[in-house]
C-alpha positions in Angstrom: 57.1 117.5 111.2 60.2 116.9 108.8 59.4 113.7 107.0 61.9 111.0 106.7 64.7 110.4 105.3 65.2 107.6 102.6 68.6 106.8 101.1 68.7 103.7 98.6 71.8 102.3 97.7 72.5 101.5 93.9 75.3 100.4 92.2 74.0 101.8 88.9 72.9 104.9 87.0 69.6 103.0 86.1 69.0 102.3 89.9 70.5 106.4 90.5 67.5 107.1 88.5 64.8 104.8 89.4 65.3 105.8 93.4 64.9 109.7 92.1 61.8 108.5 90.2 60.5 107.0 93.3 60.9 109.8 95.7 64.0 108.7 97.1 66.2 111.5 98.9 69.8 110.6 99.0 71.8 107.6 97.1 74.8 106.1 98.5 76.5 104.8 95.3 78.6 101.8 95.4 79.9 99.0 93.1 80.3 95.2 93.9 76.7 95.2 96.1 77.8 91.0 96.2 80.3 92.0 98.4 78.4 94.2 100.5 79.8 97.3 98.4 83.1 99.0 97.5 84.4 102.4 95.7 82.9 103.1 92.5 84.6 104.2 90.1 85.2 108.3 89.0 83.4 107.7 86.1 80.6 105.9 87.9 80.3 109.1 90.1 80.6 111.4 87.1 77.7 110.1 84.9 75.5 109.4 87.8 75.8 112.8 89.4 75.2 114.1 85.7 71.8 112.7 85.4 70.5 112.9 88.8 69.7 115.8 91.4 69.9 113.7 94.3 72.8 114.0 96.7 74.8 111.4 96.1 77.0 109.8 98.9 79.8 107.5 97.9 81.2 104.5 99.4 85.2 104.7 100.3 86.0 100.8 100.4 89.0 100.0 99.0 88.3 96.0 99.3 86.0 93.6 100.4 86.6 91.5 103.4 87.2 93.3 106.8 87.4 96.7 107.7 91.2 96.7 109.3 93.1 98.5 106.9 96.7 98.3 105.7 98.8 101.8 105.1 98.5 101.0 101.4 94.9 100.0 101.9 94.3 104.1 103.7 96.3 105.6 101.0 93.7 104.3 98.3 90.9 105.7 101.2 92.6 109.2 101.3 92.6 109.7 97.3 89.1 108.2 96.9 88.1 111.0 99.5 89.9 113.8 97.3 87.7 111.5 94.3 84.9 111.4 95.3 85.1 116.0 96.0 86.2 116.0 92.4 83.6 114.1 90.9 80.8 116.2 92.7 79.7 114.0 95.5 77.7 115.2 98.3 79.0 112.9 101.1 81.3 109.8 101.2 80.6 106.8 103.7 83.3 104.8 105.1 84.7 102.7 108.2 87.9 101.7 109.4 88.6 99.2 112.2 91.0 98.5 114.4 92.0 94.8 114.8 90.5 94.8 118.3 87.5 95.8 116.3 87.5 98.7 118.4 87.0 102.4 115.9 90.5 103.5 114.6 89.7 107.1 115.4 93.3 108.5 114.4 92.5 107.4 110.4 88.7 107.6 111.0 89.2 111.5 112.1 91.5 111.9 109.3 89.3 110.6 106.9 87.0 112.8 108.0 88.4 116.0 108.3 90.0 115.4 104.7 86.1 114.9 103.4 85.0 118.2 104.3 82.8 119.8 103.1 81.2 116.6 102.4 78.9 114.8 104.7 80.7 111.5 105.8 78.6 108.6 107.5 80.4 106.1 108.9 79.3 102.1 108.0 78.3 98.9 109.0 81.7 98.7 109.9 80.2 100.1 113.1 78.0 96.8 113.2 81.0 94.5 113.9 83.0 96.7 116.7 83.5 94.7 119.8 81.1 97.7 122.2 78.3 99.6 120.2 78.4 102.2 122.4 81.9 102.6 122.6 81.6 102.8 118.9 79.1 105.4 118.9 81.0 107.7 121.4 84.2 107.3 119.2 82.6 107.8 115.7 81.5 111.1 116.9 84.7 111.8 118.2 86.1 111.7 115.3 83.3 114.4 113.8 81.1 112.1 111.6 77.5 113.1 110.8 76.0 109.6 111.1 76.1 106.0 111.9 74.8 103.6 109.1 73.6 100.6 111.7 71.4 97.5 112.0 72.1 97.6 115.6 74.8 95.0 115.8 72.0 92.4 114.4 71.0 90.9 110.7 67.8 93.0 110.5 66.5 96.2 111.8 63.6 94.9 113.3 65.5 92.3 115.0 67.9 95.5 116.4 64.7 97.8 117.1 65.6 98.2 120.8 69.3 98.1 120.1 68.7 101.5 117.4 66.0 103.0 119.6 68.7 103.0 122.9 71.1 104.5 119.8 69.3 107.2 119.0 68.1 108.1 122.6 71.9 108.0 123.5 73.3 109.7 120.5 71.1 113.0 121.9 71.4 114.9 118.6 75.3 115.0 118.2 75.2 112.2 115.4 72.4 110.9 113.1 71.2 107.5 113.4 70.5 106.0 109.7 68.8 102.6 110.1 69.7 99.5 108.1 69.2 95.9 107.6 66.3 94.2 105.7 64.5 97.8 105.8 61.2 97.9 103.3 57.6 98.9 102.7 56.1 96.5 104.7 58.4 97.0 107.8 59.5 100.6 107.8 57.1 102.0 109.4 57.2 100.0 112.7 61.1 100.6 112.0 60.8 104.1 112.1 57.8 104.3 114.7 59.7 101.7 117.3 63.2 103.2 117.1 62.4 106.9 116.5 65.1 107.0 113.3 64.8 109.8 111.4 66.4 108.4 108.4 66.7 105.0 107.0 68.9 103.3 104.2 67.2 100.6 101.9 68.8 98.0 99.2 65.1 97.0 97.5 67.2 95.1 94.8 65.7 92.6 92.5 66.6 90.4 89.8 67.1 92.8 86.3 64.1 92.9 83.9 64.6 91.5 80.8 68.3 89.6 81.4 67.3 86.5 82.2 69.9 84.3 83.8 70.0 81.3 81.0 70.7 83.3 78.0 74.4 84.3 79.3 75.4 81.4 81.3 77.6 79.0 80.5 77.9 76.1 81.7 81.3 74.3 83.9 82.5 78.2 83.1 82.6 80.6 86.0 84.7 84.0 86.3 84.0 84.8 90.1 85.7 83.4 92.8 83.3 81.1 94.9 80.6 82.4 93.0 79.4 80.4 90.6 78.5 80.9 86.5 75.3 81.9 88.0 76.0 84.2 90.1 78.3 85.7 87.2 75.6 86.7 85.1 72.8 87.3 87.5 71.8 91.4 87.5 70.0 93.2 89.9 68.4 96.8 89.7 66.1 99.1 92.1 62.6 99.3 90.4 61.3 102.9 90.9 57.9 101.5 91.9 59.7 99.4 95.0 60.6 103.1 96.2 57.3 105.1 95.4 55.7 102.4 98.1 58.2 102.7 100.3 58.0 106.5 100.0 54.2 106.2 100.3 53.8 103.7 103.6 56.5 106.1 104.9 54.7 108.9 104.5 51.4 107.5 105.6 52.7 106.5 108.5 
């Protein structure tokens, strides 16, 4: 039986590492994880793919905020695709919207066919379309490999009906990678009550050793609607957070 799938996303080379360490077996690298995750940058890419033999799958968001993209918004898209081949990336993840919050398969199929030979999965973006299974039938359309999905819902276990009628319907033509609160003491059930054969994890905690208080400053805050403590607050993936995930997956 192949085993399972776990990709971690990290927004760091110290994280890159720590999910190799732990028996991760893909990263999807991102920077900005406060706002759910946008393009890293080349150099980002470059170091991390330098030090790590995992594939590494790269997020193409040009912004946060919504997925409905202007021209110059795609543009950005199209030359983080040609990027991201450059810099030695595996795959490249990404999601466009149209503002019926149905899939804009034109740009979504372009997108695509410009990423090749990479593997592209298409996002969460897919969690906020107006018909899920709409969504599903045009994001293969358009050629993608998989759908990164909580099933429409905050959580994966709340969605674990949702992703299990997914996968059923998807009949082999695109992966299903679960999402959403994902960890070692729920994946299992996850994976066992949806039939997923892949599943995408955060696992981020606060950052050993930078403790909060020693760079704040107080009245002073450089991030919009943030906060000075959300400013300095770091947060890493601990390589041991993914050897038990690996090992309850594995068990189970």
């Amino acid at each position: 039986m192949k085993r399972i799938s776990i990709e971690v996303c990290v927004d760091s080379v110290a994280s890159a590492l720590a999910a190799e360490r732990g028996g991760a077996d893909r990263i999807e690298l991102c920077s900005n994880l406060r706002e759910g995750g946008i393009t890293p940058s080349a150099g980002t890419i470059d170091v991390v793919r330098s030090r790590i033999s995992l594939p590494v799958h790269v997020m193409i968001r040009p912004r946060s905020g919504n997925f409905c993209y202007s021209d110059d918004d795609f543009e950005i898209m199209r030359r983080d695709v040609l990027m991201a081949q450059k810099t030695g990336a595996h795959g490249v993840v990404l999601g466009i919207l149209a503002p019926d919050r149905t899939v804009d398969l034109p740009r979504t199929s372009e997108l695509v066919q410009l990423a090749r030979p990479l593997s592209v999965t298409f996002h969460r973006a897919f969690d906020l379309s107006s018909d899920l299974a709409a969504a599903r039938e045009a994001v293969i359309s358009a050629g993608a490999d998989r759908i990164l999905t909580s099933g429409g819902k905050q959580t994966a276990m709340e969605a674990r009906s949702i992703l299990a009628n997914l996968v059923q319907a998807a009949k082999g033509r695109i992966t299903i990678l679960a999402c959403g609160g994902i960890n070692a003491n729920n994946a299992a059930a996850t994976i066992r009550e949806t039939g997923v054969k892949e599943i995408h994890v955060g696992l981020r905690r606060p950052m050993n050793g930078h403790p909060k208080r020693d760079y704040q400053r107080p009245a002073l805050s450089l991030s919009l609607g943030v906060g000075s403590e959300g400013d300095v607050q770091c947060y890493e993936v601990r390589e041991e957070d993914v050897r038990e995930l690996r090992s309850r997956v594995d068990a189970a």
